[in-house]
LOMI-592564 format. One record per residue (C-alpha): residue number from 1; residue in three letters; x, y, z. Coordinates in Angstrom, 2 decimals. Last residue first. Example, Ala and Ser with C-alpha at 12.3 -4.5 7.8 and 13.67 -1.06 7.14 Angstrom:
# residues 2
[2; "Ser"; [13.67; -1.06; 7.14]]
[1; "Ala"; [12.30; -4.50; 7.80]]
//
This chain:
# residues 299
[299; "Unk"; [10.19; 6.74; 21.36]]
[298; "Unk"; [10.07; 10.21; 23.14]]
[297; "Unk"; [13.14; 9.86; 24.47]]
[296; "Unk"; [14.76; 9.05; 21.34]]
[295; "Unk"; [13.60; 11.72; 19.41]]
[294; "Unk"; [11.37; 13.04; 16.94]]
[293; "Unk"; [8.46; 11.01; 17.31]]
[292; "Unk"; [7.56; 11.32; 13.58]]
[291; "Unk"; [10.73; 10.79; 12.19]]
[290; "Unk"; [11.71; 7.10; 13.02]]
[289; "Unk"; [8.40; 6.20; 14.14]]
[288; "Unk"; [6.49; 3.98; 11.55]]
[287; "Unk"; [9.91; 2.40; 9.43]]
[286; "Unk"; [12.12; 1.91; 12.68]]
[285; "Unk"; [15.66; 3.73; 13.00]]
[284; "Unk"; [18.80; 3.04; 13.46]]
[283; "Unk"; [21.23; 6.13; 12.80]]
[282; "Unk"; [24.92; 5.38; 11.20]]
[281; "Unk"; [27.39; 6.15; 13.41]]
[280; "Unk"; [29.61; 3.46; 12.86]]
[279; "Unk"; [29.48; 4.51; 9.09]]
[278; "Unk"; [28.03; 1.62; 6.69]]
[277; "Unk"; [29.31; 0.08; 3.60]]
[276; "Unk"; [27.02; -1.60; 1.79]]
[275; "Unk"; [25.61; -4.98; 1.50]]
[274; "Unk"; [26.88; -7.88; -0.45]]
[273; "Unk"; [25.46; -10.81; -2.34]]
[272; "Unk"; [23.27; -8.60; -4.34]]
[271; "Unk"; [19.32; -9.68; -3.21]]
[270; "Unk"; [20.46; -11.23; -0.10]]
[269; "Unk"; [22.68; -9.08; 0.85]]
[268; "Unk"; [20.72; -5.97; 0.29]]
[267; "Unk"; [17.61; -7.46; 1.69]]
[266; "Unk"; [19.29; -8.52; 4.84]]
[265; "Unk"; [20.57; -4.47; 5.10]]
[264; "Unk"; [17.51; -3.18; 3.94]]
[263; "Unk"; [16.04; -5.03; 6.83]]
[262; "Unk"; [18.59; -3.79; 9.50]]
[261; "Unk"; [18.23; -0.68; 8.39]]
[260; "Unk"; [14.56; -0.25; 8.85]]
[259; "Unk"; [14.94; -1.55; 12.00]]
[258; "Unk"; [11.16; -2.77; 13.11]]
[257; "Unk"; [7.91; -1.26; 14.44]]
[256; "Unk"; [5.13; -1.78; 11.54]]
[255; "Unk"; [4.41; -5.29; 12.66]]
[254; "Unk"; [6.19; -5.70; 15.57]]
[253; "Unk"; [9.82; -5.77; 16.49]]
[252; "Unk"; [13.10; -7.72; 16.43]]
[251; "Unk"; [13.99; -9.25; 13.69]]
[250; "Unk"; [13.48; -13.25; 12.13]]
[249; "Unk"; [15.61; -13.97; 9.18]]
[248; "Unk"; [14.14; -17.04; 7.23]]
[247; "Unk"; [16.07; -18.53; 4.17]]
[246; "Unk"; [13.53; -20.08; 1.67]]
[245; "Unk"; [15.25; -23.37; -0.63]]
[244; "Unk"; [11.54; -24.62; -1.22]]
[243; "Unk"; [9.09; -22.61; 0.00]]
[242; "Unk"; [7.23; -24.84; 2.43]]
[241; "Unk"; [9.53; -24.31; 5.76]]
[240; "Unk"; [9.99; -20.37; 5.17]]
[239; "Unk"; [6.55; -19.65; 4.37]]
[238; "Unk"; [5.52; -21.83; 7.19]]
[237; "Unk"; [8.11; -19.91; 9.79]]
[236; "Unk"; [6.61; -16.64; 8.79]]
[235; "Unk"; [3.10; -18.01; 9.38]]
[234; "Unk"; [4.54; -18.60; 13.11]]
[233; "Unk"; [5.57; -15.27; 13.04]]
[232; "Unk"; [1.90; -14.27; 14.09]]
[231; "Unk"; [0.40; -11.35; 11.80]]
[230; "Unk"; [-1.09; -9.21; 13.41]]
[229; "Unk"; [0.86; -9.55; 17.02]]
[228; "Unk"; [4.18; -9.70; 15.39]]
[227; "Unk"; [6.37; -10.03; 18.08]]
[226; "Unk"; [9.22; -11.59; 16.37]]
[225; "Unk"; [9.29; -10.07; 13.74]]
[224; "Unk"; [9.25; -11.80; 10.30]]
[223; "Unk"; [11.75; -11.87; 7.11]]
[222; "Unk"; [11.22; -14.42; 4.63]]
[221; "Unk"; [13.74; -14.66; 1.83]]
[220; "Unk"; [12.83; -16.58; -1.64]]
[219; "Unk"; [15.21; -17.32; -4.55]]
[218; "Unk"; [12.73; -18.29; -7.61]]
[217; "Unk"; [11.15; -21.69; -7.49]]
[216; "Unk"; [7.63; -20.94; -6.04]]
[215; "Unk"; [5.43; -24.21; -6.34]]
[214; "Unk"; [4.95; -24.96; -2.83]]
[213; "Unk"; [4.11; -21.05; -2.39]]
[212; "Unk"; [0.97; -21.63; -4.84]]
[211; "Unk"; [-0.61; -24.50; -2.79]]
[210; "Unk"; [0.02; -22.39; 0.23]]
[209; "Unk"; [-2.05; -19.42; -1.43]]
[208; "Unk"; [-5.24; -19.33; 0.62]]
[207; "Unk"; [-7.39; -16.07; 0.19]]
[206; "Unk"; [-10.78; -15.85; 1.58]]
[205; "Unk"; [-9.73; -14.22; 4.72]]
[204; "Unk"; [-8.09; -11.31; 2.57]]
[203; "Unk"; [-10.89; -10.84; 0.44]]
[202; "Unk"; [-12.76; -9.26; 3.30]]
[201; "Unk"; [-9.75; -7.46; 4.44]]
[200; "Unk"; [-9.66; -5.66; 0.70]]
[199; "Unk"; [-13.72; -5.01; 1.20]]
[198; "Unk"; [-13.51; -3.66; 4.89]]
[197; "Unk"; [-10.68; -1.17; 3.92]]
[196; "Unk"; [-13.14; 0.53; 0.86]]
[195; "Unk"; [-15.93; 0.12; 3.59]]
[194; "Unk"; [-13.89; 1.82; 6.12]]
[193; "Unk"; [-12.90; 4.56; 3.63]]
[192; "Unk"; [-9.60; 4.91; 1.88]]
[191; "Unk"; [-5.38; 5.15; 1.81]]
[190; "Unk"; [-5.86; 8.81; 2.86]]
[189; "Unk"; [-8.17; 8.40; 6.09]]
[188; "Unk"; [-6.06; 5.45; 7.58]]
[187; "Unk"; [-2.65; 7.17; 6.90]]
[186; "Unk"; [-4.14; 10.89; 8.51]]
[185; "Unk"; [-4.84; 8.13; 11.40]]
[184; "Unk"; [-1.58; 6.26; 11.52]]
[183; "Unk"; [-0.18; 9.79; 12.25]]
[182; "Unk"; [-2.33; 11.19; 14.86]]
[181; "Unk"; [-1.78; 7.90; 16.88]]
[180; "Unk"; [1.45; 8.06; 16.64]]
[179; "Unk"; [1.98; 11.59; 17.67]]
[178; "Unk"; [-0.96; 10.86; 20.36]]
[177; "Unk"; [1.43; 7.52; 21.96]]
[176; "Unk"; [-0.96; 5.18; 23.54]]
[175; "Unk"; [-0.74; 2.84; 20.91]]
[174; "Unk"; [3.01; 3.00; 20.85]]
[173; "Unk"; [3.63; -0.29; 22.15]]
[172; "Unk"; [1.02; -2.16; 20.37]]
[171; "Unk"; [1.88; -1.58; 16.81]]
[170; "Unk"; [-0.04; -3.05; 14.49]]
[169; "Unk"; [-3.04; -3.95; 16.32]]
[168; "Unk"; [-3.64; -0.83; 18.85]]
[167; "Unk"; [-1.87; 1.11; 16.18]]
[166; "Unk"; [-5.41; 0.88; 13.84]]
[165; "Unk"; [-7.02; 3.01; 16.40]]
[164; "Unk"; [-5.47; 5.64; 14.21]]
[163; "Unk"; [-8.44; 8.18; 14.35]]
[162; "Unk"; [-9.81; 7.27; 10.32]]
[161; "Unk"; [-11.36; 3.83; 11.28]]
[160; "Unk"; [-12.46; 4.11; 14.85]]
[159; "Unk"; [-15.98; 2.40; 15.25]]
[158; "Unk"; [-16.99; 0.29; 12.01]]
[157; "Unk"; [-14.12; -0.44; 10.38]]
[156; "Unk"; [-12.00; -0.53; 13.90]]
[155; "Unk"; [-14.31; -3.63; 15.19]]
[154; "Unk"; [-13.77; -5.29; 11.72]]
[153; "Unk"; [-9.73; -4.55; 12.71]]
[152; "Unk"; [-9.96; -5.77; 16.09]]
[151; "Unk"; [-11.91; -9.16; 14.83]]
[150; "Unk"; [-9.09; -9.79; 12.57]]
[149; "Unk"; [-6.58; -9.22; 15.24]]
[148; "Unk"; [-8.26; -11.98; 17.26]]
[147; "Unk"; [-9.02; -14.57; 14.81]]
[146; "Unk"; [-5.53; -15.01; 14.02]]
[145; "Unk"; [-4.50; -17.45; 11.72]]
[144; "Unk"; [-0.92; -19.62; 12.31]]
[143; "Unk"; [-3.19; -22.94; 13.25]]
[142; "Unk"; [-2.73; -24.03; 9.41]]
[141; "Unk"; [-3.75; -27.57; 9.02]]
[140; "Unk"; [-6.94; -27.33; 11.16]]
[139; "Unk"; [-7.58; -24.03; 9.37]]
[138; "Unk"; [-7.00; -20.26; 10.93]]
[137; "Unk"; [-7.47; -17.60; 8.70]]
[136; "Unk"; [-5.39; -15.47; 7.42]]
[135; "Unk"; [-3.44; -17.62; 4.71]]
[134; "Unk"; [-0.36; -17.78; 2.94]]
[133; "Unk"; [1.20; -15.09; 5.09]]
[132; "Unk"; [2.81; -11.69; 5.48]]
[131; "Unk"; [5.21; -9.93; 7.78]]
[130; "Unk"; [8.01; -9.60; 5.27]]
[129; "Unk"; [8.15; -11.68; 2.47]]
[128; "Unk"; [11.10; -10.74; 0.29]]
[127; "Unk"; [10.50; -12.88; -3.67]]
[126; "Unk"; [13.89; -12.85; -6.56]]
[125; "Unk"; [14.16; -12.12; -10.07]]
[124; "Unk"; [10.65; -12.74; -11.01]]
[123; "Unk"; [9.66; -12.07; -14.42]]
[122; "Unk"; [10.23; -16.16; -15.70]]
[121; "Unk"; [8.66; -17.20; -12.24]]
[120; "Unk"; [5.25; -15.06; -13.62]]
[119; "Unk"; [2.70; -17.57; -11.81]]
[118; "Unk"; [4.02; -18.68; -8.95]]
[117; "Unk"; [5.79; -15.47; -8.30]]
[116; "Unk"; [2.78; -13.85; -9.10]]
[115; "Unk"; [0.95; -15.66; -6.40]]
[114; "Unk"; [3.68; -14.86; -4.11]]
[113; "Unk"; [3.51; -11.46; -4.38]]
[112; "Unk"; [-0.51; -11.29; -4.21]]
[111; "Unk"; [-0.20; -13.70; -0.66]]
[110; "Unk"; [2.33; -11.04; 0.70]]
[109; "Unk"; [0.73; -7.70; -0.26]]
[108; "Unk"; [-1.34; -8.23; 2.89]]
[107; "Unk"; [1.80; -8.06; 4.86]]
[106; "Unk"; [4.31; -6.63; 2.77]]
[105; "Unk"; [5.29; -8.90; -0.66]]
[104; "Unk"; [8.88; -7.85; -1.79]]
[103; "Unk"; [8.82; -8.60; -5.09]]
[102; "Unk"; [12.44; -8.81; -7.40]]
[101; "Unk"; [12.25; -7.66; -10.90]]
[100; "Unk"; [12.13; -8.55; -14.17]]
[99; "Unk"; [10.94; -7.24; -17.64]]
[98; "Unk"; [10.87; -3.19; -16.22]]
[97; "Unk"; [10.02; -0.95; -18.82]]
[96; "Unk"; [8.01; 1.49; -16.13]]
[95; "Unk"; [4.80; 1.00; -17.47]]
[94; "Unk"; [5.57; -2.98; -18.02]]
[93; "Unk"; [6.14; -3.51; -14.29]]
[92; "Unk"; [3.24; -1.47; -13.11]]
[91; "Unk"; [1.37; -3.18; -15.19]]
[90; "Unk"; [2.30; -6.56; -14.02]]
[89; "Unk"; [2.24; -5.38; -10.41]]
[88; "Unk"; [-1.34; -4.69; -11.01]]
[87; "Unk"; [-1.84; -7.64; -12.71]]
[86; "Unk"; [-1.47; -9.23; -9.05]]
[85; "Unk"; [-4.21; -7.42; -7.85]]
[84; "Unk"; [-6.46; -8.98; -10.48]]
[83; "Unk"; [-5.76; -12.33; -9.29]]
[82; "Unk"; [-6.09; -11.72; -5.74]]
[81; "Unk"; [-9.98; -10.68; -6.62]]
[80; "Unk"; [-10.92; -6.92; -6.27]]
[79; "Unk"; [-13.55; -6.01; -4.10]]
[78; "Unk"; [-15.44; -2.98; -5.86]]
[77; "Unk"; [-13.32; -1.37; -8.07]]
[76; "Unk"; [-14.90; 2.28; -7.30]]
[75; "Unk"; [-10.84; 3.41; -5.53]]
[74; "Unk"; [-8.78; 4.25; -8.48]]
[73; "Unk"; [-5.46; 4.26; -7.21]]
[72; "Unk"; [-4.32; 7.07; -5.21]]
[71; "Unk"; [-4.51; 4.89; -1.93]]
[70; "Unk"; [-5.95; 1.81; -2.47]]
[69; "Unk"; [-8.68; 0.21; -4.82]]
[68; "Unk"; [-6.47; -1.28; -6.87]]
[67; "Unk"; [-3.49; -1.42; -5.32]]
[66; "Unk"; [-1.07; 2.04; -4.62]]
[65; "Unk"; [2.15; 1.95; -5.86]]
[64; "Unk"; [6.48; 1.51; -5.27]]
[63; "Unk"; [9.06; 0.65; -7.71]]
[62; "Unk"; [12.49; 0.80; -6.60]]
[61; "Unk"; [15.14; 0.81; -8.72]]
[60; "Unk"; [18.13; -0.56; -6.52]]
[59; "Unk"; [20.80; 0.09; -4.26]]
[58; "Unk"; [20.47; 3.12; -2.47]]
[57; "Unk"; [16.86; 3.00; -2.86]]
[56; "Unk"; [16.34; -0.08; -0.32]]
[55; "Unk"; [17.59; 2.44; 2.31]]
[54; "Unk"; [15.30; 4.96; 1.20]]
[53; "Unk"; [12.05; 3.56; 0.97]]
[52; "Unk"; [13.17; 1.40; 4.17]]
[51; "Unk"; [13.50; 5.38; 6.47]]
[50; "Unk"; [10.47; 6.57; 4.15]]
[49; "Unk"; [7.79; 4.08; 4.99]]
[48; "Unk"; [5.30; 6.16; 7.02]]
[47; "Unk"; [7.66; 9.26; 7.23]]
[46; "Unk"; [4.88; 11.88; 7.15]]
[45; "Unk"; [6.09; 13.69; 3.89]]
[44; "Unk"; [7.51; 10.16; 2.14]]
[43; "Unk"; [4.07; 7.92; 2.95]]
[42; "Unk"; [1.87; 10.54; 1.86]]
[41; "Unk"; [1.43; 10.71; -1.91]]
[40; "Unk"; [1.41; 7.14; -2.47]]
[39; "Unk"; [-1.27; 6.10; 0.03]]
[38; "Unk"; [-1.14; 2.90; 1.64]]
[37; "Unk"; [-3.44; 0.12; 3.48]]
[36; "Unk"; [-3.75; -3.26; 3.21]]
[35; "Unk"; [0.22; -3.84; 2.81]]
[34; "Unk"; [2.34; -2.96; -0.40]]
[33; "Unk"; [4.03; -4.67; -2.57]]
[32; "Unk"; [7.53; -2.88; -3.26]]
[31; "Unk"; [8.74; -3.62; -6.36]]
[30; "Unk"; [12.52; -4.03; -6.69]]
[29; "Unk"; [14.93; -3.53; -10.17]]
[28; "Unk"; [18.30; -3.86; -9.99]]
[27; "Unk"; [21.16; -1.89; -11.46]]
[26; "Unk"; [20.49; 1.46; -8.89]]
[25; "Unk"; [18.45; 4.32; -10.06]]
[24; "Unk"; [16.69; 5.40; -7.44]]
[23; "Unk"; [12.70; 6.08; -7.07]]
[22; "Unk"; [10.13; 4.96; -9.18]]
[21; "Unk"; [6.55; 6.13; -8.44]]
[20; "Unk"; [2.86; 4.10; -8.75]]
[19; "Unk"; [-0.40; 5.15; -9.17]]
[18; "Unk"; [-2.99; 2.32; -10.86]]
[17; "Unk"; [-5.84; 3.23; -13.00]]
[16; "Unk"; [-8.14; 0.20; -13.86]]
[15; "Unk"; [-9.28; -0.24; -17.65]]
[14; "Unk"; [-10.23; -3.75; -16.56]]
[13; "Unk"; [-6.18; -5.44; -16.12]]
[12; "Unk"; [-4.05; -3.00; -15.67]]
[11; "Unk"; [-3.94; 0.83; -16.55]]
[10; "Unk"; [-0.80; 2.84; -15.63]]
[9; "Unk"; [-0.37; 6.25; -13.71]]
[8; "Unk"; [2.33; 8.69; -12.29]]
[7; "Unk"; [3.83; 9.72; -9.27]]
[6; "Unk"; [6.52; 12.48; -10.04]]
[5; "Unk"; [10.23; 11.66; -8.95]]
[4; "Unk"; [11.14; 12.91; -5.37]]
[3; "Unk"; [13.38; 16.09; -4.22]]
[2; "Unk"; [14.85; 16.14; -1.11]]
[1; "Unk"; [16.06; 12.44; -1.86]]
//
């Protein structure tokens, strides 16, 4: 994939422009719901999510874009409800001629991608949650929140934001690495400002969609690491307990630090019934760091 198809733009709900590319060309259709932050244009040149872009391209049609307010998308939306981020994926859907499709809901893009499941069961093929959750904070139902990480991130809106201080919550063990670093940063400044950030976190603690996954019907996976510090897998194993039918993988890893072939694989085989055939020498590698560190040593 030297060379990648154009982005391009769709309006949803509001008059709102929304960026989004289609790569691969495989019999399946997958959109890939992003995480609080992203930025279209970047995420193949510095290797943010290239190494799963790819992988999940060999087999499908994957649709990939930037949330209201994200990223290439337009950015003066103020804070956008949950419901109007989920007609994102609706118009991304219908730009690209696409009447179903399975979601895989990333982090923050979790509680949209299940909402829309809920809602739009008859467009959903299939719903991947991967390091997400039905709710961020913690209730005295729902102990899975995490107070702490949320208070790093405020703390990172208001001294940080745009340096990669980010890593020191989603990725712990490379936090003091200055490639990593360097790159999470360029991420941070290109997907939008503190404020923008602070707005679509904001909305985040006021979202609670258990009541929504009890209702989900269509095949569900959950996939979580297992040392997940932002996102606890313990709100992996709820998904996977109160979604009726669920199957829950749990990897190795944090939250941005995992093996990108090892997910596309689970993905593949759950989404297909098979997976493909792999060469014994085929190179592991994690979404963040694959590329950018440049060798094994260094990682």
């Amino acid at each position: 994939m030297s060379t990648l198809p154009p982005i391009q733009y769709t309006q949803a709900a509001g008059d709102v422009d929304i960026a989004y590319r289609v790569v691969g060309s495989g019999p399946i259709d997958i959109v890939w719901v992003p995480g609080l932050i992203s930025n279209l244009e970047i995420e193949w040149e510095d290797h943010v999510r290239a190494p799963t872009y790819r992988r999940l391209a060999s087999f499908s049609r994957l649709i990939t874009f930037d949330k209201r307010g994200m990223g290439l998308s337009d950015r003066s939306v103020g804070a956008p409800t949950l419901e109007e981020r989920m007609d994102d994926v609706r118009a991304v859907m219908d730009a690209v001629g696409s009447e179903q499709a399975a979601l895989i809901g990333v982090s923050e893009g979790g509680p949209m991608s299940i909402l829309f499941a809920a809602t739009y069961p008859e467009r959903t093929t299939a719903l991947v949650l991967f390091g997400t959750l039905a709710r961020m904070s913690p209730d005295v139902d729902y102990p899975h929140g995490n107070d702490e990480a949320i208070a790093d991130l405020y703390r990172f809106f208001d001294d940080g934001w745009g340096t990669g201080a980010s890593v020191e919550v989603f990725a712990q063990a490379f936090q003091d690495h200055p490639v990593v670093r360097d790159t999470i940063g360029r991420i941070e400044r290109a997907s939008g400002s503190p404020r923008t950030v602070r707005a679509v976190l904001d909305g985040l603690l006021n979202t609670d969609v258990r009541a929504a996954a009890r209702t989900i019907s269509v095949p569900t996976l959950v996939v979580h690491t297992t040392d997940d510090r932002t996102v606890p897998i313990g709100n992996g194993r709820w998904l996977a307990d109160n979604i009726d039918g669920a199957r829950l993988v749990e990897l190795p890893g944090e939250h941005i630090v995992f093996d990108a072939d090892r997910f596309g694989d689970e993905v593949e085989s759950f989404l297909t019934g098979g997976r493909a055939v792999t060469t014994p020498d085929r190179v592991l590698s994690t979404v963040m760091f694959s590329d950018i560190v440049g060798s094994t040593e260094q990682a």
